[in-house]
mmJSON file of the N, C-alpha and C atoms, coordinates in Angstrom:
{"data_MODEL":{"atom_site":{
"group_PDB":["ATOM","ATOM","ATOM","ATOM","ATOM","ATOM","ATOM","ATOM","ATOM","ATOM","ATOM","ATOM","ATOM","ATOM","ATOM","ATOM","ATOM","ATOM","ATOM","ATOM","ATOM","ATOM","ATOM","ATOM","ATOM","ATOM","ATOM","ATOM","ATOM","ATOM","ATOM","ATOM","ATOM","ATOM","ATOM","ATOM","ATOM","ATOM","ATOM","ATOM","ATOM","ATOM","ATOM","ATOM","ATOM","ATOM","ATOM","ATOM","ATOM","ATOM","ATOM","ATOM","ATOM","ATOM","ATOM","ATOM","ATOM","ATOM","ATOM","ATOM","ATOM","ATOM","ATOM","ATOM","ATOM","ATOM","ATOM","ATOM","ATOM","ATOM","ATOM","ATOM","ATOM","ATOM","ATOM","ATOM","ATOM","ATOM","ATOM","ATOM","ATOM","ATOM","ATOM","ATOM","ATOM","ATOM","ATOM","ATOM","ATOM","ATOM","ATOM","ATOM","ATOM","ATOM","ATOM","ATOM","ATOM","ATOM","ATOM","ATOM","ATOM","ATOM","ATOM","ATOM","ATOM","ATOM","ATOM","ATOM","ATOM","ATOM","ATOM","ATOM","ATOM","ATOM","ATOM","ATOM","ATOM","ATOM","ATOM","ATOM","ATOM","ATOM","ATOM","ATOM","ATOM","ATOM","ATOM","ATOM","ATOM","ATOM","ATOM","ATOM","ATOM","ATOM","ATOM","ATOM","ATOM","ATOM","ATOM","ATOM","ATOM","ATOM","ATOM","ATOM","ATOM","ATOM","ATOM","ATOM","ATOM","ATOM","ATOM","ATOM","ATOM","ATOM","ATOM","ATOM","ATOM","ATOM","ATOM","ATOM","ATOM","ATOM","ATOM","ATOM","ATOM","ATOM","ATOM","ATOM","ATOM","ATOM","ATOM","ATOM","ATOM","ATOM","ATOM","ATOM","ATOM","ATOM","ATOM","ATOM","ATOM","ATOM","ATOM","ATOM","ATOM","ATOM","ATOM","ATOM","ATOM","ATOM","ATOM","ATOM","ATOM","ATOM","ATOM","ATOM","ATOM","ATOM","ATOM","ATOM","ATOM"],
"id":[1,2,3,4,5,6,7,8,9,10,11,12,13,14,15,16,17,18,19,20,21,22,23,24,25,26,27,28,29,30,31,32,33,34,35,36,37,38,39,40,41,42,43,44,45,46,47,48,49,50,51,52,53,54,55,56,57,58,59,60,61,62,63,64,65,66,67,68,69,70,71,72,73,74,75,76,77,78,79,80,81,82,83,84,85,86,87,88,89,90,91,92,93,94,95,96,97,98,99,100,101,102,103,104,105,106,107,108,109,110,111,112,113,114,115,116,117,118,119,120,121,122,123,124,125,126,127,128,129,130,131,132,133,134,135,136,137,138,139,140,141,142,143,144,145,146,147,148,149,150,151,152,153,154,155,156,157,158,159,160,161,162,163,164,165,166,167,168,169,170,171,172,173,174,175,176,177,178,179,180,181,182,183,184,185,186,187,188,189,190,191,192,193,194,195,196,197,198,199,200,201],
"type_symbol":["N","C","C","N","C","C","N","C","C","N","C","C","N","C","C","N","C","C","N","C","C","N","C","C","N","C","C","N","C","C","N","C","C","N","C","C","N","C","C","N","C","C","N","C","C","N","C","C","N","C","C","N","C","C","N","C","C","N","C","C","N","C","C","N","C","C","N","C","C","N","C","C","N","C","C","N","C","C","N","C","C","N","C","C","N","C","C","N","C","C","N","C","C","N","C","C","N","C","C","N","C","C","N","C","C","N","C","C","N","C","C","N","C","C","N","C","C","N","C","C","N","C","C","N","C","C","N","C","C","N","C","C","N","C","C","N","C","C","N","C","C","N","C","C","N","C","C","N","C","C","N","C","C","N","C","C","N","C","C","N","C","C","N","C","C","N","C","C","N","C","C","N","C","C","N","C","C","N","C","C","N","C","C","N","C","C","N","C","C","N","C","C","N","C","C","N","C","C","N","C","C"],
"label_atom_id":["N","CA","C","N","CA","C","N","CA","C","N","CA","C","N","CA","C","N","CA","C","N","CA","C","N","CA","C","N","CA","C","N","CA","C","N","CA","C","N","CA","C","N","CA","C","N","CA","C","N","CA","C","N","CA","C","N","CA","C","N","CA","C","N","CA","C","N","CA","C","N","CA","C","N","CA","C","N","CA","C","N","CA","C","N","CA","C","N","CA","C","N","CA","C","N","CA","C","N","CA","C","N","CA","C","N","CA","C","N","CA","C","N","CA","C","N","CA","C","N","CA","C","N","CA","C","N","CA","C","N","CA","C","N","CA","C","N","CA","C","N","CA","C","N","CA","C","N","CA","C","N","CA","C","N","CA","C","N","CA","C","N","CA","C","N","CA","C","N","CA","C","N","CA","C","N","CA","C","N","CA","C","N","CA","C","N","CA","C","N","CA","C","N","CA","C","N","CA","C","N","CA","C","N","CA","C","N","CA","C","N","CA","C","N","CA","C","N","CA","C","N","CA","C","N","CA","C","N","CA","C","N","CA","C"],
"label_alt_id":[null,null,null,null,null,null,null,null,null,null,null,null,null,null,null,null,null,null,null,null,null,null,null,null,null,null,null,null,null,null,null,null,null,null,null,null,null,null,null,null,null,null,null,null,null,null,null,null,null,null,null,null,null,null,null,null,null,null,null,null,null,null,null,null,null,null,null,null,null,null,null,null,null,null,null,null,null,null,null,null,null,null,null,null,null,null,null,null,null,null,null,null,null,null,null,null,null,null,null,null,null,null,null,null,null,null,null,null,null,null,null,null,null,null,null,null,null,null,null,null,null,null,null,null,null,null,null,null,null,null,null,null,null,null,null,null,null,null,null,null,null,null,null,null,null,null,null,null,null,null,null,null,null,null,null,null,null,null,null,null,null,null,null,null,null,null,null,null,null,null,null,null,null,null,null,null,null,null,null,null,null,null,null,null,null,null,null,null,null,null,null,null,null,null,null,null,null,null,null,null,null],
"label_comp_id":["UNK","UNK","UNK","UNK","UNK","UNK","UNK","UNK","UNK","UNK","UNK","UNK","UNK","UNK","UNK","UNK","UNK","UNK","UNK","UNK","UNK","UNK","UNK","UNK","UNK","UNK","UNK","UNK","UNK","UNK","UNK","UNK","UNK","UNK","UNK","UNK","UNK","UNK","UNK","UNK","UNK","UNK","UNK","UNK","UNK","UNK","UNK","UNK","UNK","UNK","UNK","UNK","UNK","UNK","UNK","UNK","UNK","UNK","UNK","UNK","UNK","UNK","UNK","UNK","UNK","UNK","UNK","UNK","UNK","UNK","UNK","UNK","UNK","UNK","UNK","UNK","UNK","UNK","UNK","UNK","UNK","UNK","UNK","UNK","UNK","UNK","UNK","UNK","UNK","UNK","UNK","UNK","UNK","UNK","UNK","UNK","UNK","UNK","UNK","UNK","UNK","UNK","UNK","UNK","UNK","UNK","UNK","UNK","UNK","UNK","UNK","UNK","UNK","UNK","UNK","UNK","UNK","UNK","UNK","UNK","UNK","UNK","UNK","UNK","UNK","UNK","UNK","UNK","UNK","UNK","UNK","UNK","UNK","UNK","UNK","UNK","UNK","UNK","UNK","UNK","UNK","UNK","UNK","UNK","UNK","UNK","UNK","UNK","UNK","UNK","UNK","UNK","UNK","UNK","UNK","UNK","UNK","UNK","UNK","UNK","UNK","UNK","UNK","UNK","UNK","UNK","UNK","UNK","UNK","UNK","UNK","UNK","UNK","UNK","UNK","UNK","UNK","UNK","UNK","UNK","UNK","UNK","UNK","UNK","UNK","UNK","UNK","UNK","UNK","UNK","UNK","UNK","UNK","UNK","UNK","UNK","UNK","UNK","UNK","UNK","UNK"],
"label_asym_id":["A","A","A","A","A","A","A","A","A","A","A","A","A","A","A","A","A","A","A","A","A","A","A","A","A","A","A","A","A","A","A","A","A","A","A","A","A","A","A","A","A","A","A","A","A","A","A","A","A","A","A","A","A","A","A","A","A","A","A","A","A","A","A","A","A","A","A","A","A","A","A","A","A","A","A","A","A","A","A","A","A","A","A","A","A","A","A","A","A","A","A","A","A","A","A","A","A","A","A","A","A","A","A","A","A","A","A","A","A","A","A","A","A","A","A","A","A","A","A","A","A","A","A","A","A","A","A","A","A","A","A","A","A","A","A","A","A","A","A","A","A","A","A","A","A","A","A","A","A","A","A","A","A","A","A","A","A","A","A","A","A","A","A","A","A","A","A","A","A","A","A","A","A","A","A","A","A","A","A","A","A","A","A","A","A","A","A","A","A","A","A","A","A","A","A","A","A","A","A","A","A"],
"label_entity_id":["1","1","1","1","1","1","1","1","1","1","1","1","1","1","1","1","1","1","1","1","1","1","1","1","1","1","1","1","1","1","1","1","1","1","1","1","1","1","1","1","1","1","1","1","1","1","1","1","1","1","1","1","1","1","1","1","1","1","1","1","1","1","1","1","1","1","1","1","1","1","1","1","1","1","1","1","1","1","1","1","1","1","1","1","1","1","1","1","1","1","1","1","1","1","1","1","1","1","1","1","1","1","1","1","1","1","1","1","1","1","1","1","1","1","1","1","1","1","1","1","1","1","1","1","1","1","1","1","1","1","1","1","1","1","1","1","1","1","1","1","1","1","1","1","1","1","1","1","1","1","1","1","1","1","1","1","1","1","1","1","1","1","1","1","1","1","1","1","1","1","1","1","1","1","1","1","1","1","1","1","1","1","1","1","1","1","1","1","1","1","1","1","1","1","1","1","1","1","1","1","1"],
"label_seq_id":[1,1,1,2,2,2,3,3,3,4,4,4,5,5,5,6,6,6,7,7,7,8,8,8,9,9,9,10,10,10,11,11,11,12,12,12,13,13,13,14,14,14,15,15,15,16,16,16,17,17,17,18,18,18,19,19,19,20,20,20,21,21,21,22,22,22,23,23,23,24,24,24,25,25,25,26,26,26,27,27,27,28,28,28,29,29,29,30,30,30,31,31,31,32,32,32,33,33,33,34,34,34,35,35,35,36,36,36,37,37,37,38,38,38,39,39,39,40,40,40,41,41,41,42,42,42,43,43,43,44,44,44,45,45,45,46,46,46,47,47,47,48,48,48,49,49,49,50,50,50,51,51,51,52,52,52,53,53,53,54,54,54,55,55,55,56,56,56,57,57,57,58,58,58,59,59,59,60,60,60,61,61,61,62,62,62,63,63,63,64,64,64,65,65,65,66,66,66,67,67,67],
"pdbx_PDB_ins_code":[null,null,null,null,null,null,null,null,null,null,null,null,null,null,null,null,null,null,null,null,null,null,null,null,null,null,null,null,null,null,null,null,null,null,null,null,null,null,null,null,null,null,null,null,null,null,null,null,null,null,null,null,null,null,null,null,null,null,null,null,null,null,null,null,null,null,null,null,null,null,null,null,null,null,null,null,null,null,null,null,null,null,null,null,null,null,null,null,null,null,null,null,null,null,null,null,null,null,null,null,null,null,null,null,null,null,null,null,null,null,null,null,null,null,null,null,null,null,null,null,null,null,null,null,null,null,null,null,null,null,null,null,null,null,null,null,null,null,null,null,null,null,null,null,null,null,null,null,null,null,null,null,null,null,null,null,null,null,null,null,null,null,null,null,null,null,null,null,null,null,null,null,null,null,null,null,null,null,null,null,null,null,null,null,null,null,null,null,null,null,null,null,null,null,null,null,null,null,null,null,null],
"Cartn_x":[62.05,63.074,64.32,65.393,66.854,66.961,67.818,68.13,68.59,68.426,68.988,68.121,67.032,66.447,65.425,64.799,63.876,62.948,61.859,60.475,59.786,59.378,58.549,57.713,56.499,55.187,54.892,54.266,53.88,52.621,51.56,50.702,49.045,48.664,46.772,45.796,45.898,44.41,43.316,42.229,41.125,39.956,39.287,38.447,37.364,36.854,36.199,37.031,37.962,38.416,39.967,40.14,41.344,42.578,43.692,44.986,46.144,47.425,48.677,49.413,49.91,51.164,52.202,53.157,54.986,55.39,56.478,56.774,58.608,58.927,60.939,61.121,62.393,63.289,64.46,65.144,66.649,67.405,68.59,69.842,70.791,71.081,72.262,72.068,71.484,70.554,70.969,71.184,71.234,69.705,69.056,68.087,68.316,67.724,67.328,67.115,67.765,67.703,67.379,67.726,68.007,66.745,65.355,64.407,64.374,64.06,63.621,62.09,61.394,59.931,59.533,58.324,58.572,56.255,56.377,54.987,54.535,55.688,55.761,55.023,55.517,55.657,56.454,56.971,57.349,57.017,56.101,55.605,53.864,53.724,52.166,51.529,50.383,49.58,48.564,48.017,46.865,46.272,45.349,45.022,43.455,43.184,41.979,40.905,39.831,38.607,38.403,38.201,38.063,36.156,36.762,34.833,34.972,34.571,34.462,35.892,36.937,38.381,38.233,37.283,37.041,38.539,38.991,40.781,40.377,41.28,42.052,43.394,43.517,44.492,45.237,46.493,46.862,48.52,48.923,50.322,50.996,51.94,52.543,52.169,51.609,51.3,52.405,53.33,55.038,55.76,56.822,58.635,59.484,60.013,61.027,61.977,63.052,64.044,64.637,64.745,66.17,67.205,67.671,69.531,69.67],
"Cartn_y":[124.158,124.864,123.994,124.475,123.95,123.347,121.806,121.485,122.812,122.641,123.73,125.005,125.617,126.672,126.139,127.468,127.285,128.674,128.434,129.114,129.512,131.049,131.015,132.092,131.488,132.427,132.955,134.587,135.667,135.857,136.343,136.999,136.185,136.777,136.007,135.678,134.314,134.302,134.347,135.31,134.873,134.792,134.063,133.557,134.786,134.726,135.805,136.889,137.374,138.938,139.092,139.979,140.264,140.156,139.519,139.763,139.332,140.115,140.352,138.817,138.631,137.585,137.814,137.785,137.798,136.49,136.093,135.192,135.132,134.73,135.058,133.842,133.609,132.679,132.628,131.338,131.587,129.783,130.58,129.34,129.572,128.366,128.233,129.384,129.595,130.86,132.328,132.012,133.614,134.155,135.169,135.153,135.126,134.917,134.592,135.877,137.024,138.289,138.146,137.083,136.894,135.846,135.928,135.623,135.821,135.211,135.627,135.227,136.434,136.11,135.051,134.378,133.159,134.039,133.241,133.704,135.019,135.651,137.139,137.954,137.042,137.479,136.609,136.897,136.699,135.183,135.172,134.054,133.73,132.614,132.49,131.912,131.694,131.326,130.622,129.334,128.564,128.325,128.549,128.1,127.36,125.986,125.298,125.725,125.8,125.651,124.442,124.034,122.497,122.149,120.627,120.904,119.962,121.138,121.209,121.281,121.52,121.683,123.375,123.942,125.459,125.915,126.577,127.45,128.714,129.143,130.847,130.566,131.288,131.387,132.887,133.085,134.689,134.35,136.152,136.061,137.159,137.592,138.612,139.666,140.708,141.689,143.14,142.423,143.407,142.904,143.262,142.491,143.204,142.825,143.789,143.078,142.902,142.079,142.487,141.767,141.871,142.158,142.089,142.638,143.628],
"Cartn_z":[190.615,191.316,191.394,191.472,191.753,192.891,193.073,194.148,195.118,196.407,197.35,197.68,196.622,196.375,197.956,198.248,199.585,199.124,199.173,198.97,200.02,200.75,201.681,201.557,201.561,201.146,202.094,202.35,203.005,202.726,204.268,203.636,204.145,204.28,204.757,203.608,203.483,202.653,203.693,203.204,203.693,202.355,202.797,201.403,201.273,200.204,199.651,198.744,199.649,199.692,198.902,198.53,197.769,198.525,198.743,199.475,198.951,199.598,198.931,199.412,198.623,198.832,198.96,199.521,199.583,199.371,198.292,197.912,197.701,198.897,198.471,198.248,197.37,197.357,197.609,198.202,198.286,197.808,197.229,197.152,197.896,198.556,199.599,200.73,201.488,201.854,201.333,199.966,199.358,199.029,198.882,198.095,196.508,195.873,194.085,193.844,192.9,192.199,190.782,190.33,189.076,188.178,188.686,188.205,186.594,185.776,184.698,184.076,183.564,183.44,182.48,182.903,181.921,181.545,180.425,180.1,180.564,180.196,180.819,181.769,183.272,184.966,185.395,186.268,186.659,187.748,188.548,188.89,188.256,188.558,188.211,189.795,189.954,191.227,190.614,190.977,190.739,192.03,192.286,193.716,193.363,193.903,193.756,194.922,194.744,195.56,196.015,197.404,197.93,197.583,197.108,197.335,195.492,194.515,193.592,192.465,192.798,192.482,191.592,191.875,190.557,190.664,189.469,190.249,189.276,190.203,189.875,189.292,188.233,188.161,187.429,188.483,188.117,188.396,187.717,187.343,188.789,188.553,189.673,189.113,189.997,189.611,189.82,190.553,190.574,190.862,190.903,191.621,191.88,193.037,194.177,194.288,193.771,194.222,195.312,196.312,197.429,197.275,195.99,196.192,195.904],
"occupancy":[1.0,1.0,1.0,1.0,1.0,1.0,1.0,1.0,1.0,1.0,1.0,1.0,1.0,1.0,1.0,1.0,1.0,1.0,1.0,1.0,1.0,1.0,1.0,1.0,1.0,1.0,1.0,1.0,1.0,1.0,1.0,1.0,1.0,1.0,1.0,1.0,1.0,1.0,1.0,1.0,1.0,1.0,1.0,1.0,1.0,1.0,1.0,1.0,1.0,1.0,1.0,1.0,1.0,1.0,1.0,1.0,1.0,1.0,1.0,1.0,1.0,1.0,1.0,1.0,1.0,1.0,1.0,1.0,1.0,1.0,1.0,1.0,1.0,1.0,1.0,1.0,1.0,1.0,1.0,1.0,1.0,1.0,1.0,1.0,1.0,1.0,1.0,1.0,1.0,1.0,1.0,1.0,1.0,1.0,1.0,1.0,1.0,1.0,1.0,1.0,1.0,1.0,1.0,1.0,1.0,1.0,1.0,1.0,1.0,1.0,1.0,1.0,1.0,1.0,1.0,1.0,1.0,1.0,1.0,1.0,1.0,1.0,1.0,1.0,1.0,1.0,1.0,1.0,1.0,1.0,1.0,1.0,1.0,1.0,1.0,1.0,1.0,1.0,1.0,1.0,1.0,1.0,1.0,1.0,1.0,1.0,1.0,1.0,1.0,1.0,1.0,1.0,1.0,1.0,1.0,1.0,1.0,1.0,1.0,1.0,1.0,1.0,1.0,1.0,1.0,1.0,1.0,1.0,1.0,1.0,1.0,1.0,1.0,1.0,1.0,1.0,1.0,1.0,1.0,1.0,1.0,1.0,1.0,1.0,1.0,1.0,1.0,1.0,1.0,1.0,1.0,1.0,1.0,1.0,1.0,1.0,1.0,1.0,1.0,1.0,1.0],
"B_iso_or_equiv":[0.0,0.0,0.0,0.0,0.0,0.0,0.0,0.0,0.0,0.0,0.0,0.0,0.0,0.0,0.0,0.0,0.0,0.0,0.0,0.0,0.0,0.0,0.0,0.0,0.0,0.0,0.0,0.0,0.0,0.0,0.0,0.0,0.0,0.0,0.0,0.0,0.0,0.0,0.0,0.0,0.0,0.0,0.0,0.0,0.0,0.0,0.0,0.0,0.0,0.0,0.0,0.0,0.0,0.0,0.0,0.0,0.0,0.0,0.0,0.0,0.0,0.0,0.0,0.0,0.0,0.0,0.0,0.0,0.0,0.0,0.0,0.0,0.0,0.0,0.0,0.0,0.0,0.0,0.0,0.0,0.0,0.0,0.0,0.0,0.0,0.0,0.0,0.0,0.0,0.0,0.0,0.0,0.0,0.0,0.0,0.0,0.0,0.0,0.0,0.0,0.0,0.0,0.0,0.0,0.0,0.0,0.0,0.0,0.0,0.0,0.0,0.0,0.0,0.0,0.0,0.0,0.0,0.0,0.0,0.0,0.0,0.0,0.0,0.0,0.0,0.0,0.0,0.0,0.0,0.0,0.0,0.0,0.0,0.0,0.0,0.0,0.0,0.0,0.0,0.0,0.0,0.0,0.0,0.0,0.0,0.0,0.0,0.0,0.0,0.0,0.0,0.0,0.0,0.0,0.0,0.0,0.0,0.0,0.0,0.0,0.0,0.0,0.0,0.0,0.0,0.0,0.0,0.0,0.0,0.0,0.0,0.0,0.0,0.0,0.0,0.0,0.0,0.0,0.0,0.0,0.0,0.0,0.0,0.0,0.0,0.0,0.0,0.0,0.0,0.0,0.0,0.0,0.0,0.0,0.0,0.0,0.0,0.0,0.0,0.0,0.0],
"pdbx_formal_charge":[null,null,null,null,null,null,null,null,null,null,null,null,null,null,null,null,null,null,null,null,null,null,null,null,null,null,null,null,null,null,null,null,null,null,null,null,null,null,null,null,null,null,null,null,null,null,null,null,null,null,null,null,null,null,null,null,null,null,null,null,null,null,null,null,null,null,null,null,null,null,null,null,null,null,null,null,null,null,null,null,null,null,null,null,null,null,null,null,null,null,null,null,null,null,null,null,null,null,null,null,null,null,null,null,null,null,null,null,null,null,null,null,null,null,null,null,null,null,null,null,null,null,null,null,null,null,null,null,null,null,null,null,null,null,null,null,null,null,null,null,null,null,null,null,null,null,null,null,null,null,null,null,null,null,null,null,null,null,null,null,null,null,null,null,null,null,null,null,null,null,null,null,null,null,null,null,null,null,null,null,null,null,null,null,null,null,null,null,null,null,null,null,null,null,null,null,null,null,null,null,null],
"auth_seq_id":[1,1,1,2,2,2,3,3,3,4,4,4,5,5,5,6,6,6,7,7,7,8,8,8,9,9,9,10,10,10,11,11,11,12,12,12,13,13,13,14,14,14,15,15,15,16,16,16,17,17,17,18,18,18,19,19,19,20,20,20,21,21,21,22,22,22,23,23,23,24,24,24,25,25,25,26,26,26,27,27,27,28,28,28,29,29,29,30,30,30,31,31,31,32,32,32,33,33,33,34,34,34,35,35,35,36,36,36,37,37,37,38,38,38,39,39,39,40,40,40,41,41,41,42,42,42,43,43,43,44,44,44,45,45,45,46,46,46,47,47,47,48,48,48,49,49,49,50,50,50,51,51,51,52,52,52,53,53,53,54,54,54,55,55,55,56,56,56,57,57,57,58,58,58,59,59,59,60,60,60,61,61,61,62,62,62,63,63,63,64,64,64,65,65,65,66,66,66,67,67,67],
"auth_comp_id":["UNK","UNK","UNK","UNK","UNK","UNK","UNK","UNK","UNK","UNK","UNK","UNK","UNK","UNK","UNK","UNK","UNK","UNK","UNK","UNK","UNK","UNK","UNK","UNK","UNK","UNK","UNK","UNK","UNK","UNK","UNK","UNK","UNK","UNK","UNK","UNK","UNK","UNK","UNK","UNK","UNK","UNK","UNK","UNK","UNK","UNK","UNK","UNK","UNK","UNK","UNK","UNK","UNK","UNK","UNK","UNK","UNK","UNK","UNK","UNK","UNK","UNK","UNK","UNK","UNK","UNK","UNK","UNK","UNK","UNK","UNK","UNK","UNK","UNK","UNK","UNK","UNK","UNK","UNK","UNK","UNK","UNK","UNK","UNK","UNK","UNK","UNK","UNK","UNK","UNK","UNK","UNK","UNK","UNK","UNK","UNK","UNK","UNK","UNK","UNK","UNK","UNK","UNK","UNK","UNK","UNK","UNK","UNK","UNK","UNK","UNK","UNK","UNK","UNK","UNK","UNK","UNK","UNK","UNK","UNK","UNK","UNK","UNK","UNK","UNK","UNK","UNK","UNK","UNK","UNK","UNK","UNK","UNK","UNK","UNK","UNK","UNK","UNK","UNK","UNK","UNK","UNK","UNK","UNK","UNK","UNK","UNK","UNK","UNK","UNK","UNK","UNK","UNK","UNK","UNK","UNK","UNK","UNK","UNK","UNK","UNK","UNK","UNK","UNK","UNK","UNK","UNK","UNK","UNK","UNK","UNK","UNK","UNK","UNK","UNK","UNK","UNK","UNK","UNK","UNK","UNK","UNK","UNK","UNK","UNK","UNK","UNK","UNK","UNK","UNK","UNK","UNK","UNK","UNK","UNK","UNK","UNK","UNK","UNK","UNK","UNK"],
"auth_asym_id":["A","A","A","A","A","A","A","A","A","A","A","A","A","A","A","A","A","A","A","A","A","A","A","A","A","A","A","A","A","A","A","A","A","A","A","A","A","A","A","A","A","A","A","A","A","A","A","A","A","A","A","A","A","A","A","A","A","A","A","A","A","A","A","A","A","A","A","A","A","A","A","A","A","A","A","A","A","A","A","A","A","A","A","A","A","A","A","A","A","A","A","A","A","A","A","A","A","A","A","A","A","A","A","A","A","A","A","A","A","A","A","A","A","A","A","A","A","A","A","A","A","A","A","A","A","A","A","A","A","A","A","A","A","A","A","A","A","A","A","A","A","A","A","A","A","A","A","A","A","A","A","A","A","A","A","A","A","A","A","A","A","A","A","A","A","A","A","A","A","A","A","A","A","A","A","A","A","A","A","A","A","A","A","A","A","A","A","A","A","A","A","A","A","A","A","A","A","A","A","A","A"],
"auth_atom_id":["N","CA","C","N","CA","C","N","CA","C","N","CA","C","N","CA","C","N","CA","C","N","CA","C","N","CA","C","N","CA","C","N","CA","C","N","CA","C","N","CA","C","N","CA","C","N","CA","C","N","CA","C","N","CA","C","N","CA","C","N","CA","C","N","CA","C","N","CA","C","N","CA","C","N","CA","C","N","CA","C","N","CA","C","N","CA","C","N","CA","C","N","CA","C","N","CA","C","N","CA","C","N","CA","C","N","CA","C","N","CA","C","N","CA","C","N","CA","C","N","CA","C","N","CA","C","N","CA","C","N","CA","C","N","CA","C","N","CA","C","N","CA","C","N","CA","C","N","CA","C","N","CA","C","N","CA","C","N","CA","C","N","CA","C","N","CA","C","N","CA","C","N","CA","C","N","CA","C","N","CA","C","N","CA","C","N","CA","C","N","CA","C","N","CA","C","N","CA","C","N","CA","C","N","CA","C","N","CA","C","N","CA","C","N","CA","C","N","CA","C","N","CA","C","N","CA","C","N","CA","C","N","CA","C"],
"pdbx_PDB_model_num":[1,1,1,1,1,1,1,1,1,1,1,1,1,1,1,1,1,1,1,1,1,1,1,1,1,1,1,1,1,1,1,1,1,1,1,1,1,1,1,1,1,1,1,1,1,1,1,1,1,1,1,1,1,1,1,1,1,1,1,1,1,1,1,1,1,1,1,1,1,1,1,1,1,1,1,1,1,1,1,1,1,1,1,1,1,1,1,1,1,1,1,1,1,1,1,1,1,1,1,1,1,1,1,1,1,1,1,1,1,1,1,1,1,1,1,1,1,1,1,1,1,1,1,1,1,1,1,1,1,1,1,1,1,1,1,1,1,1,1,1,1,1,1,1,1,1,1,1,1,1,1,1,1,1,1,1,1,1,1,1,1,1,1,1,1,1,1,1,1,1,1,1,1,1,1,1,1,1,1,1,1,1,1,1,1,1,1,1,1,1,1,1,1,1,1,1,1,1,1,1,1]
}}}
């Protein structure tokens, strides 16, 4: 991310079970509209299992821009 950019994740993990994420960004407190998909999505998610390090890993499954 760009100097200045600020990231704030939305949303409940609870383990086991399927759940949504909200993920905004902003520069200079604008929000970011202008994403462009890289490995075509927009974001990706890795998340590790403690313990054993096992991961998931998944892409965005939609995108809503703010502006």
């Amino acid at each position: 991310m760009k100097a200045g950019a600020r990231l704030a994740l939305g949303g409940d993990l609870v383990a086991g079970s399927s759940s949504e994420l909200t993920i905004s960004i902003a520069r200079d407190g604008e929000p970011v509209t202008t994403l462009e998909p890289y490995l075509g999505a927009f974001g990706h998610l890795v998340a590790l299992r403690e313990g054993d390090l096992a991961y998931l890993a998944d892409r965005v499954s939609s995108w809503r821009s703010a502006g």
